[in-house]
LONUNU-267675 format. One record per residue: y, z, x of N, C-alpha, C, O in turn; residue in three letters. Coordinates in steps of 0.001 Angstrom, whole numbers, padded with zeros to 6 digits, always signed. Atoms other than C-alpha are relative to their C-alpha. Example, Ala and Ser with C-alpha at 12.3 -4.5 7.8 and 13.67 -1.06 7.14 Angstrom:
-001190+000000+000890-004500+007800+012300+001200+000000+000900+001181+000665+001936Ala
-001190-000060-000820-001060+007140+013670+001090+000730-000770+002198+000899-000261Ser
# end
This chain:
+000548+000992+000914+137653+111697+102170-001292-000611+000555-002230-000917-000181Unk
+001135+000635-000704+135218+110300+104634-001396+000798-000065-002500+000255-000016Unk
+000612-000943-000094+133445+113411+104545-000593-000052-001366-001820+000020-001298Unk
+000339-000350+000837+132932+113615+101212-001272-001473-000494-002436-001385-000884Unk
+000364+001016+000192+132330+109671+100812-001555+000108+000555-002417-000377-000178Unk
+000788-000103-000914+129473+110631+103828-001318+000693-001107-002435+000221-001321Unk
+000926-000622+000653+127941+113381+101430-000309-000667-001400-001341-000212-001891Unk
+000750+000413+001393+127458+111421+097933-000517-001085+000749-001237-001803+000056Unk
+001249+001042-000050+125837+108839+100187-000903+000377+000587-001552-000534+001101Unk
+001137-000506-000639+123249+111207+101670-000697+000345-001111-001927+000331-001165Unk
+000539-000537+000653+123199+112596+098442-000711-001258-001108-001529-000948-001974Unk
+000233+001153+000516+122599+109166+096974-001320-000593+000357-001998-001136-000515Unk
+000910+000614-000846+119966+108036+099426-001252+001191-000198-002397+000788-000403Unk
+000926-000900+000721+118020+111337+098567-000737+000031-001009-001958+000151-001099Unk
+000590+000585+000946+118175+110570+095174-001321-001120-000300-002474-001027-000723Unk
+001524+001379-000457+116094+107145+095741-000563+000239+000478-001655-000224+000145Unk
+001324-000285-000575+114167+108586+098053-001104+000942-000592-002234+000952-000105Unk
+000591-000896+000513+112844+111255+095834-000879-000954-001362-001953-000622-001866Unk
+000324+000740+001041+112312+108575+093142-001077-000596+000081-002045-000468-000669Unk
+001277+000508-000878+110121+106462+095450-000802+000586+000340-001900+000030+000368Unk
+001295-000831-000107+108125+109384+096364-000239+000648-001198-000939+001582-000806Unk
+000588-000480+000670+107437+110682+092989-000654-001349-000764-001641-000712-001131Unk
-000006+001349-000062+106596+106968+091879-001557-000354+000344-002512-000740-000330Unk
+000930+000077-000761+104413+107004+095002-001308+000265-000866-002193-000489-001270Unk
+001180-000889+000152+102200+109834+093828-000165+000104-001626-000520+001162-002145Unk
+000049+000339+001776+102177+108807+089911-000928-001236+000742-002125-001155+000465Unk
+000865+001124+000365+100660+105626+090942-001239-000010+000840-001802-001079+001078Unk
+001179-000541-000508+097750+107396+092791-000964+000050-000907-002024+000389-000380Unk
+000684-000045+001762+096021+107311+089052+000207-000878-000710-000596-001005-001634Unk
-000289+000618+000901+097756+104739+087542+000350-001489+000500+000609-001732+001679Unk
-001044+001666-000507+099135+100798+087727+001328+000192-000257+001773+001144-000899Unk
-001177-000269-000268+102611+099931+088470+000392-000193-001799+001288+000456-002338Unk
-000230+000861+001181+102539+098071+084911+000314+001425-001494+001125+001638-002395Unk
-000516-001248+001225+102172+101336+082747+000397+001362+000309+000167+002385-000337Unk
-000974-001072-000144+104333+103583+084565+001359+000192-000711+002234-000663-000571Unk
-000970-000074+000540+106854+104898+082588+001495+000649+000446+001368+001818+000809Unk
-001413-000159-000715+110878+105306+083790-000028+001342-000076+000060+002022+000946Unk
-000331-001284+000054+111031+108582+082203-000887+000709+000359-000784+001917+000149Unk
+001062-000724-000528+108027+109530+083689+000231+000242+001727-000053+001112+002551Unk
-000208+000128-001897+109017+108584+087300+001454+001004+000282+001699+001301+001451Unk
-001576-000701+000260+112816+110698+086403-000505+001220-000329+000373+002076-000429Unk
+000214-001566+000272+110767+113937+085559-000710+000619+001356-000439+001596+002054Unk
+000499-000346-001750+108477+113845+088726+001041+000231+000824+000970+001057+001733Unk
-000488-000043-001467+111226+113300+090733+001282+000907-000143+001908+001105+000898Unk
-000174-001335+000493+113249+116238+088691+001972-000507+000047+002883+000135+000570Unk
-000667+000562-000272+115993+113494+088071+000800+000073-001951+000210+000707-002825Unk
-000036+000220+001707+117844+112769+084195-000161-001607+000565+000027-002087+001683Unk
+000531+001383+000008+116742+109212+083541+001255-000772+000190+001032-001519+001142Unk
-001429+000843+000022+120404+107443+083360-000383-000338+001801-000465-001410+002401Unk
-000506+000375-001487+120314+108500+087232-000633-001176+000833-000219-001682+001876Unk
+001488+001254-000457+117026+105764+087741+001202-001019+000101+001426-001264+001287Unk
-000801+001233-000008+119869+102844+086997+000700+000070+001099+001180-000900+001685Unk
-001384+000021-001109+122037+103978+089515-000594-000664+001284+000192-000964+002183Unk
+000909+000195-001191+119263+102882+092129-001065-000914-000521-001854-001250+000362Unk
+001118+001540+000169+116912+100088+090629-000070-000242-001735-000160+000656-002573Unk
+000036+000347+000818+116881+097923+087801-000840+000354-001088-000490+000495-002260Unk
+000757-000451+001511+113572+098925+085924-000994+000535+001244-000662+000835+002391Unk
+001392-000623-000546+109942+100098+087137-000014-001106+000803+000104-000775+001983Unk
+000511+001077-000687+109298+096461+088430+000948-000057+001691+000564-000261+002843Unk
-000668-000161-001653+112510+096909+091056-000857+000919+000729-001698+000501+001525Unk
+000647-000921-000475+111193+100058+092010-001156-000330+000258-001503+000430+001162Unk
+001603+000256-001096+107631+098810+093127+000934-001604+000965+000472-002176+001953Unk
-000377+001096-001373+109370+096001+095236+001011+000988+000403+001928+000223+000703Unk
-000700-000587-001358+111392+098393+097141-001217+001082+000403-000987+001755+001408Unk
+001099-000736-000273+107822+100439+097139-000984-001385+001183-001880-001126+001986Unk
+001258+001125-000359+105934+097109+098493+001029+000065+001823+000538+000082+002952Unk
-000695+000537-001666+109029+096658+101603-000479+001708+000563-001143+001834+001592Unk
+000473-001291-000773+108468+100742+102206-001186+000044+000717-001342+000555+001825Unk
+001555+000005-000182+104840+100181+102371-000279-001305+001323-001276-001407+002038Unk
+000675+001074-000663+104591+097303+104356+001469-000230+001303+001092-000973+002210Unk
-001259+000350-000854+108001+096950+106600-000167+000198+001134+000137-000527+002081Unk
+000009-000548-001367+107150+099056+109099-001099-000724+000930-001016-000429+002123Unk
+001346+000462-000195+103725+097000+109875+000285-000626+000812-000404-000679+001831Unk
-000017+001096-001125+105272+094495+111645+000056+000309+001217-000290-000662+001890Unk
-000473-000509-001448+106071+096197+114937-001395-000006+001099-001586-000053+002315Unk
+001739-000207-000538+101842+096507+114865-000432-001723+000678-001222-002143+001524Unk
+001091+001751-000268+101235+092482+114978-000106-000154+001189-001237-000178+001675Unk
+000646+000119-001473+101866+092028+118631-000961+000642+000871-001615+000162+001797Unk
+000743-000835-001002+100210+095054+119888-001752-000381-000604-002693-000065+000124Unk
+001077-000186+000888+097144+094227+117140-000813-001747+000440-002031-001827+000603Unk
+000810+001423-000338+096258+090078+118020+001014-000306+001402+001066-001532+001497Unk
-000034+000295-000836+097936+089965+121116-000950-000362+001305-001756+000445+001768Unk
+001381+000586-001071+095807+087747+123993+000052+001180+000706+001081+001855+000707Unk
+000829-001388-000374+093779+090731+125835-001202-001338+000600-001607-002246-000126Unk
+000777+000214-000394+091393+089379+128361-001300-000356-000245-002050-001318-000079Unk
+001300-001015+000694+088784+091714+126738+000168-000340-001383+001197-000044-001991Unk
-000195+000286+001455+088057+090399+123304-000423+001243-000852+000184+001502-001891Unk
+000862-001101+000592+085735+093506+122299+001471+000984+000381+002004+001296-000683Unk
-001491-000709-000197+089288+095622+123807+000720-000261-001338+000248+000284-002336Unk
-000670+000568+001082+091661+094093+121275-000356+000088-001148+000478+000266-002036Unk
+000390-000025+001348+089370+094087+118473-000252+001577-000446-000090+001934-001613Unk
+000266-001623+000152+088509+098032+118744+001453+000742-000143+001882+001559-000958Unk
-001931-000416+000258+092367+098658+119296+000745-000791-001423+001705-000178-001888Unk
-000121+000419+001034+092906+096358+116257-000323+001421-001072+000567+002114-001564Unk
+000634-000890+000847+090241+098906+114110+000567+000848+000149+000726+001555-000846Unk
-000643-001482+000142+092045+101647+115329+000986+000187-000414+001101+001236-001049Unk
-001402+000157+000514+095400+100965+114506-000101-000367-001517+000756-000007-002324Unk
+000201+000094+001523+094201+099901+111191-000244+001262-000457+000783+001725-000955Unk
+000248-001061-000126+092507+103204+110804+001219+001388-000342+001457+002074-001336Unk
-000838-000772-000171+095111+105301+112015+001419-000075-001309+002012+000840-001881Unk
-000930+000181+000876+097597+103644+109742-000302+000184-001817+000501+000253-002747Unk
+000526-000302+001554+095259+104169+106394-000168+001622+000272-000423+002225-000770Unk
+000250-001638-000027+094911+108101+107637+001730+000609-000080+002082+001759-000340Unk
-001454-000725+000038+098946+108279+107826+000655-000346-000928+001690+000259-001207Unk
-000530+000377+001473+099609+106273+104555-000834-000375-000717-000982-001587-000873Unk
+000535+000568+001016+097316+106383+102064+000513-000478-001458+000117-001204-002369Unk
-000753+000254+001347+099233+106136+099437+000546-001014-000429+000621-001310-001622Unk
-000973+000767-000061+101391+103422+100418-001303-001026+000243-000847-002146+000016Unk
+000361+001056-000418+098312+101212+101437-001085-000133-001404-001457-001263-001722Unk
+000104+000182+001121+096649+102108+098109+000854-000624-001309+000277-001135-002269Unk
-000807+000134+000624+099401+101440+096254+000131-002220+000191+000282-003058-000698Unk
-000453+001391-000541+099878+097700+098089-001634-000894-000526-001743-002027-000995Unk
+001528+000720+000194+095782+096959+097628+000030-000345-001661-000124-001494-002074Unk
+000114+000123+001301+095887+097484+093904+001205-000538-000827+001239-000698-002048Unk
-000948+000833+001134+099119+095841+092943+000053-001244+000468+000790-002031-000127Unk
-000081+001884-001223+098637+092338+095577-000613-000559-001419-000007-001570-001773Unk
-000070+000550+000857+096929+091669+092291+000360+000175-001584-000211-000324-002554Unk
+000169-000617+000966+098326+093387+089792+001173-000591-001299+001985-001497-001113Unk
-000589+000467+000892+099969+092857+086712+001719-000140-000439+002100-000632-001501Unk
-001118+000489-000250+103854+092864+087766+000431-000969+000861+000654-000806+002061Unk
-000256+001050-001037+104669+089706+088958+000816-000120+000810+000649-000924+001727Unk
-001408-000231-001007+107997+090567+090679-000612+000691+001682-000301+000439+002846Unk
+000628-000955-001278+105723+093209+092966-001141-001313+000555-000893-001993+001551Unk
+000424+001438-000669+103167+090314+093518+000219-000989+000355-000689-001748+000694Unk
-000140+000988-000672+105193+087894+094607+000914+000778+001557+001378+000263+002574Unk
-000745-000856-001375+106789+090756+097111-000837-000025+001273-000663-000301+002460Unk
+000800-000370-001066+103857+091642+098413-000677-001060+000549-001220-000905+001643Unk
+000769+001489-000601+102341+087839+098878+001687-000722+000900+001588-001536+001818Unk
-000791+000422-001136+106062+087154+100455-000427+001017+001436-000596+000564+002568Unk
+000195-001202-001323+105361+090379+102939-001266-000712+000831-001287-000708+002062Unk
+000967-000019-000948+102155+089123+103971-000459-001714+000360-001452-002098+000978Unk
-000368+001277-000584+103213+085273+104263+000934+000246+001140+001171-000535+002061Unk
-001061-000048-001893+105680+086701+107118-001064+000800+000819-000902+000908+002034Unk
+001385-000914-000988+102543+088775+108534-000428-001431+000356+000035-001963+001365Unk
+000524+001348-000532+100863+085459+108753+001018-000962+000785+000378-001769+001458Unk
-000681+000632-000631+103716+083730+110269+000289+000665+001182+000632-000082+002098Unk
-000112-000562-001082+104064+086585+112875-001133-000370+000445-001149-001199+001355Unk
+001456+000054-001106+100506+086573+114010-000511-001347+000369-001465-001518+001128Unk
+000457+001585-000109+100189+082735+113938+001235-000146+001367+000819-000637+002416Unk
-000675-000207-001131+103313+083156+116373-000708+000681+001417-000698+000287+002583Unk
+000762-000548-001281+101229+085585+118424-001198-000525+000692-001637-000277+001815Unk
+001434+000626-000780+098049+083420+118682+000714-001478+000369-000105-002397+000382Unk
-000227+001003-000620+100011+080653+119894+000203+000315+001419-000252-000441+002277Unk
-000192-000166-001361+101109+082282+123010-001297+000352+000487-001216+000853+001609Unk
+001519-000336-000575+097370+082906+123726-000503-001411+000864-000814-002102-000107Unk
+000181+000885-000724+096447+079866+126345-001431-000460-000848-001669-001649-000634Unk
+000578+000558+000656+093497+079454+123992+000499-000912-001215-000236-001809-001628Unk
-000575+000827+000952+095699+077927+121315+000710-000964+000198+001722-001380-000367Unk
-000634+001828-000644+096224+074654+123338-000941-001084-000485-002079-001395-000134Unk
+001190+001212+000424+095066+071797+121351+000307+000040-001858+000338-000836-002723Unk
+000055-000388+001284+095513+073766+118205+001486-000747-000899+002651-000696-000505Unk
-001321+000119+000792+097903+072365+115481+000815+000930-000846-000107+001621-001280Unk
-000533-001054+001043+100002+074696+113219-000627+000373-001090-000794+001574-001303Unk
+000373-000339+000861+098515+074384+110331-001461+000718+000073-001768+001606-000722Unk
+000928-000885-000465+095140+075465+112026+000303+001357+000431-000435+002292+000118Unk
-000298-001366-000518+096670+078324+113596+000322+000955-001128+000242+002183-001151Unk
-001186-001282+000946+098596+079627+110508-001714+000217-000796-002241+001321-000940Unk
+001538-000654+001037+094932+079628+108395-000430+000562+000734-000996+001427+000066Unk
+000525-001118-000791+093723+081575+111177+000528+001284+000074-000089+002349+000052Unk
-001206-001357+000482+096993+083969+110884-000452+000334-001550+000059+001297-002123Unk
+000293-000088+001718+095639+083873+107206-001427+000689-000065-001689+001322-001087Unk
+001277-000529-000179+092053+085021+108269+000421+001218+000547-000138+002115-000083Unk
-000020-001173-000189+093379+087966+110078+000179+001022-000641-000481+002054-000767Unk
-000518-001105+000723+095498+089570+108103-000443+000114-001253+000122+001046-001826Unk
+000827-000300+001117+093239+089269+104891-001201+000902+000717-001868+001672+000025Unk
+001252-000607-000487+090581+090656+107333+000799+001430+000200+000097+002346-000230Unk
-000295-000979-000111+092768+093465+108101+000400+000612-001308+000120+001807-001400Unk
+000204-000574+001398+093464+094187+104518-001100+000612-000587-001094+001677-001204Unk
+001382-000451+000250+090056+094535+103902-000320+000903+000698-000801+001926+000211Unk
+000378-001904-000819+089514+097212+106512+000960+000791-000150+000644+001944+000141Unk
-000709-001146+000305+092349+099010+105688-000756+000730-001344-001303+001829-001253Unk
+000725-000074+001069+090926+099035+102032-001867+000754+000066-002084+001609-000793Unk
+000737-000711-000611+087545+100274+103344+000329+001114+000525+000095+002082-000198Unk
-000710-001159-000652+088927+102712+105268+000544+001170-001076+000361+002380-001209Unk
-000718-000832+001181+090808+103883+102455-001222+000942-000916-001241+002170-001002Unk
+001160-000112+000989+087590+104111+100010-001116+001208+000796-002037+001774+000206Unk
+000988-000501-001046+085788+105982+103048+000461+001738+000490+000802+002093+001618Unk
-000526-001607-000531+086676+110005+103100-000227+000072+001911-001049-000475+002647Unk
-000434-000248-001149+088145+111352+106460-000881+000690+000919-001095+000660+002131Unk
+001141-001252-000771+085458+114265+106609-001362-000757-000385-002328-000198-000904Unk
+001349+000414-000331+082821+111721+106893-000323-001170+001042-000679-002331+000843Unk
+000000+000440-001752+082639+110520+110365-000958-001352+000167-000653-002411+000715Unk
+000893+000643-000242+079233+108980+109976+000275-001528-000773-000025-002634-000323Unk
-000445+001228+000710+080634+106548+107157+000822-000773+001014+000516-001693+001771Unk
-001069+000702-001402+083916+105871+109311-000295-001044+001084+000165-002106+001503Unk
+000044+000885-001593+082499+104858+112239-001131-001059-000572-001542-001788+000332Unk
+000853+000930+000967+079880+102597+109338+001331-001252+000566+001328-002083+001475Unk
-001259+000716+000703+083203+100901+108464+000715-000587+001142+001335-001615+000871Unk
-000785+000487-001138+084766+100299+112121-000922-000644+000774-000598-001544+001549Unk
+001125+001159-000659+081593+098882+113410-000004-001404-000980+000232-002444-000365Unk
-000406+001118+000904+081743+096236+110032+001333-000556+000236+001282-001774+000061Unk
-001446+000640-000385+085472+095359+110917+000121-000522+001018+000725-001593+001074Unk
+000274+000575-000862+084641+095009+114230-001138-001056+000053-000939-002105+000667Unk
+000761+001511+000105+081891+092612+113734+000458-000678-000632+000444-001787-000097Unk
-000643+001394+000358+083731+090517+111233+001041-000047+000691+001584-000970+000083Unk
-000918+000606-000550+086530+090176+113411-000205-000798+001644+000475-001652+002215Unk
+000793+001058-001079+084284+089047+116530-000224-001448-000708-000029-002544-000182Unk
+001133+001118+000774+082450+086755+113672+002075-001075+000831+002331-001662+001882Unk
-000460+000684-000857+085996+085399+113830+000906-000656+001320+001377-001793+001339Unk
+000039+000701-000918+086971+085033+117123-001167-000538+000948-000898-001003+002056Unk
+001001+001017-000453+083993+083530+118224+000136-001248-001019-000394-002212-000466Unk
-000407+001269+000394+084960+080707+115737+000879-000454+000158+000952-001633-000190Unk
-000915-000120-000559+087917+081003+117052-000114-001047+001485+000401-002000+002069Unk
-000061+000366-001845+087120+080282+120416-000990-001510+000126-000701-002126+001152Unk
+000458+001476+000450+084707+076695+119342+000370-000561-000873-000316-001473-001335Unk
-000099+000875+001026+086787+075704+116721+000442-001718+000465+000634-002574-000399Unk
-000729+000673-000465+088068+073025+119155-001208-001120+000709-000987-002253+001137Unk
+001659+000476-000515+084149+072022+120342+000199-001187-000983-000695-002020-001133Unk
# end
């Protein structure tokens, strides 16, 4: 019995996962807003009933697309604004990890850029909860920085609020910027890296 119980929940978890990736690559062309159920149940080579068995409508399905897309991110915040000696260090290892992560999910970081404002409000308030706990991690991480003595919370967290909109924006660049064009690329990681000096050098006199 266990055995069997084991296989309709692999075969279950397949299901959804096939759903979410045909989903994915439908909304490479389109908004979440006029995707259609039976459209996301033929991509993913499903009968439509089986969609209920695994999310309420289209709108569930992009909030379990927004935690896919964004869940794994967190593991990046410490290694990404952690205090580093070397400010020009940190900020180039920042760009790269941004980088690297728009060359291994485009889909998923397209998908997150164009619905943060988009016309399902269930997915926009997912993705503005996802990146109110980004800001609460990295406002955690620039406190342990010996420069953030003096600083109050609410300064720190709008600064956690400057990063990770700044890193949105270079992911988004990045994105817009083909792979086989080097000369753009490295356009785009020199601009990320200067606005993210711009701010920690305001950073570092906001206290002057």
């Amino acid at each position: 019995m266990s055995h069997t119980l084991g296989v309709r929940q692999a075969q279950k978890q397949r299901t959804r996962q096939a759903l979410l990736d045909a989903a994915l690559g439908l909304l490479a062309e389109q908004s979440l807003s006029s995707l259609g159920l039976r459209e996301v149940t033929r991509a993913a080579g499903v009968a439509p009933t089986a969609f209920y068995r695994h999310f309420r409508s289209t709108a569930d399905l992009g909030v379990a697309l927004v935690e896919e897309a964004l869940d794994s991110l967190h593991p990046m915040i410490g290694t990404t604004v952690s205090p580093d000696d070397d400010s020009d260090r940190r900020i180039g290892r920042a760009v790269a990890l941004i980088a690297g992560h728009v060359d291994a999910h485009p889909a998923h970081v397209r998908f997150v850029a164009r619905e943060r404002h988009g016309g399902v409000q269930p997915v926009r308030e997912a993705i503005g909860e996802q990146l109110a706990r980004f800001a609460g991690e990295v406002k955690a991480e620039l406190a342990k920085d010996p420069h953030a003595a003096g600083w109050s919370d609410d300064d720190l967290l709008m600064l956690a609020h400057l990063y990770v909109d700044q890193m949105l924006s270079t992911a988004s660049l990045f994105l817009e910027t083909p792979r086989d064009a080097p000369g753009e690329r490295e356009r785009v990681a020199r601009l990320a890296a200067r606005q993210l000096r711009l701010i920690s050098t305001g950073r570092a006199h906001w206290l002057d």
